[in-house]
N, C-alpha and C positions, 0 to 999 in steps of 0.2 A: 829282914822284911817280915811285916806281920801277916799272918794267916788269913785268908779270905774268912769271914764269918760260914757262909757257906760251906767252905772246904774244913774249917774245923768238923762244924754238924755231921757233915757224909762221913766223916773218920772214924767219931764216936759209932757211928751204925755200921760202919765195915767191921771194926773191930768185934764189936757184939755178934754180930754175922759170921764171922770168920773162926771166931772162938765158939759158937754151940750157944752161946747166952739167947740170942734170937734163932729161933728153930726155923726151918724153911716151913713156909706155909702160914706164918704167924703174921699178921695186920699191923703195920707200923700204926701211931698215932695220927689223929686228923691233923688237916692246916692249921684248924685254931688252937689244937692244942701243941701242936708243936711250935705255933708264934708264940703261945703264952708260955712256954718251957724256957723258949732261950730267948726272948722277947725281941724279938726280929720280924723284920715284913713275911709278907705273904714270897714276893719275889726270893728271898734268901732260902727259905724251905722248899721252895719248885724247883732254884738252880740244885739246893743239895740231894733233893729227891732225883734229878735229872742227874745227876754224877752218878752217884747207886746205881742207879739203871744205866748208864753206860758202863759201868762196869759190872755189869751184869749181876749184881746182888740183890735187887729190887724188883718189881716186876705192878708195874697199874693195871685192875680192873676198872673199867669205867663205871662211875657210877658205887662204886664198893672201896676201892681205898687201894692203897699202896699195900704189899705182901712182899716176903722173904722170900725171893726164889728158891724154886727146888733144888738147884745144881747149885750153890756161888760158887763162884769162879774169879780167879785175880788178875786183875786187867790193869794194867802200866797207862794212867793218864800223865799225858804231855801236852803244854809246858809246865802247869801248874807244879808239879812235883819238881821240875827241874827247878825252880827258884825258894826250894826250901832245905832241910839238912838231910840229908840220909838216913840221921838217924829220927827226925819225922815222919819219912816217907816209909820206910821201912814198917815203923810202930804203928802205920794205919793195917796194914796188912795182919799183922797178925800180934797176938800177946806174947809169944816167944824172947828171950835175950835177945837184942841186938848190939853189936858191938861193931864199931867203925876204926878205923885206923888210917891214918893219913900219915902220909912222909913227902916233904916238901924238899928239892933241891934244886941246884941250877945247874944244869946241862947243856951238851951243844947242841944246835939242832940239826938235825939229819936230813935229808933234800927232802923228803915229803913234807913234815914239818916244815922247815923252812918256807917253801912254796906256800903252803896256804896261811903259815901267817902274813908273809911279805917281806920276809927276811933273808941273810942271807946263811947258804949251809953255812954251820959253825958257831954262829952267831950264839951268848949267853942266852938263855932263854930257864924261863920257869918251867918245872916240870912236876908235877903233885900226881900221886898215886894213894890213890881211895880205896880199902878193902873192906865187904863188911860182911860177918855173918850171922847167921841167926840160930842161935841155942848151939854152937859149934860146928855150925854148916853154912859152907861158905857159899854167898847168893851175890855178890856183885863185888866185878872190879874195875877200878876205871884209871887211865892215863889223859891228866889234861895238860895242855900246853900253853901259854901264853909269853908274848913279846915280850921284851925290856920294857921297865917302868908302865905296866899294865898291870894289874890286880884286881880281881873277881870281876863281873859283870854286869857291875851298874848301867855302864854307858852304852850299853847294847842295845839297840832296837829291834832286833831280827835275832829270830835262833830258828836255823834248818837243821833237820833231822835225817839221817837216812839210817834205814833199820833192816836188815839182812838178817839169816841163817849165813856164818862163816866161819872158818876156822878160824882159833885162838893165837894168839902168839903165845910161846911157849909161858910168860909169866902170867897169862890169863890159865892159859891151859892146868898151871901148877899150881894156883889160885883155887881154883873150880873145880878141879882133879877129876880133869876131863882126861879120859886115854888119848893116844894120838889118832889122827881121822876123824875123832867126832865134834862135831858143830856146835855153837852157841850163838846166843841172841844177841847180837851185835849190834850197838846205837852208836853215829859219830855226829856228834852234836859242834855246828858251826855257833858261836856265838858274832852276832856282826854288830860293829857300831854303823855311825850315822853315815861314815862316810866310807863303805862298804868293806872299812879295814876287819880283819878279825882279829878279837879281841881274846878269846878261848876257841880250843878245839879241843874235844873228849873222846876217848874212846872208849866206850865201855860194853862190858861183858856180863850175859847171867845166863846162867844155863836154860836149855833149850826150854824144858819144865814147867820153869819159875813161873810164865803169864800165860794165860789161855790166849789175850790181844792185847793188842796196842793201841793206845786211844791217842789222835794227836789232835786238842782244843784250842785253838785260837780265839781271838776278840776279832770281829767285823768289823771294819769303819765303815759308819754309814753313811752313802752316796752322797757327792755330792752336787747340788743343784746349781745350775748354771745360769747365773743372773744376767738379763741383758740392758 
């Protein structure tokens, strides 16, 4: 899936942000100038400016210009991120190594599993585990699960999120190298298709740390009007 132009834009300016290149207090580029940089609409630099600033690295005077916040801070936007690589997502955040590791197999599923994909305990089922860390510190792990003969998330039209302070299961826990008792940021993302089956379920874990917030951005369908 290709990168929203937009979302590209905001990356190159977190990164710079995040690495000291852009100091806090420092005036981004105007509209025109930054349409005539990467020659895109006026709309594509407002949405990318409007992302920065939810994630809190930006900050508009009116009248004066877009500025480098004094605090940045790194803030987890959803879904955007969820439909791209880890190791994309990751590289916006910071210039550090990032290294990802993935292991794919097939296992039984276990009654909770089972239950929210639709299946039955036991049943073969995909199971892939995500580890990634950054400069040899481990920042996220995740377990996804999908039916027989389903593969990644195209045919989804719905992803729910629910995001907790929880305890780890001990392979997040030994992952993250959490002690026992202490809590992590926990995301379990439903992917659903058209016809409310689930297509993926993820669990995933980052230390408590890692975000200041969580940003969850949807697309609005716009109303519609009732003809008589």
């Amino acid at each position: 899936m290709s990168e929203p132009a937009y979302v590209s834009i905001a990356g190159e300016f977190a990164r710079e942000i995040r690495s000291g290149a852009l100091r806090p207090g420092t005036q981004l580029p105007s509209y025109a100038e930054l349409t005539a940089r990467y020659k895109v609409s006026d709309i594509v630099i407002r949405a990318a400016l409007d992302l920065l600033a939810s994630q809190g690295l930006v900050r508009s005077q009116r009248r004066r210009g877009t500025f480098v916040a004094d605090r940045p801070n790194l803030v987890r936007v959803s879904p955007e991120r969820q439909l791209e690589d880890p190791e994309d997502t990751f590289a916006r955040e910071s210039d550090l190594d990032v290294v990802v590791d993935r292991h794919r197999q097939e296992v039984a599923a276990n009654d909770e599993v089972a239950a929210i994909l639709g299946v039955k305990p036991g049943t073969r089922i995909t199971h892939e585990i995500v580890r990634a860390s950054e400069d040899g510190r481990p920042i996220s792990i995740s377990d996804s699960y999908q039916p027989p003969g389903v593969e990644g998330t195209a045919g989804a039209t719905f992803l729910e999120e629910t995001i907790s302070d929880a305890l780890p299961t001990s392979l997040h826990a030994e992952w993250l190298q959490i002690s026992a008792g202490n809590l992590v940021k926990s995301v379990v993302q439903r992917f659903i298709g058209p016809g409310d089956e689930v297509l993926m379920v993820s669990y995933i874990s980052y230390p408590r740390d890692r975000y200041d917030a969580f940003v969850f951005r949807m697309a609005l369908e716009p109303p519609q009007v009732a003809v008589n």
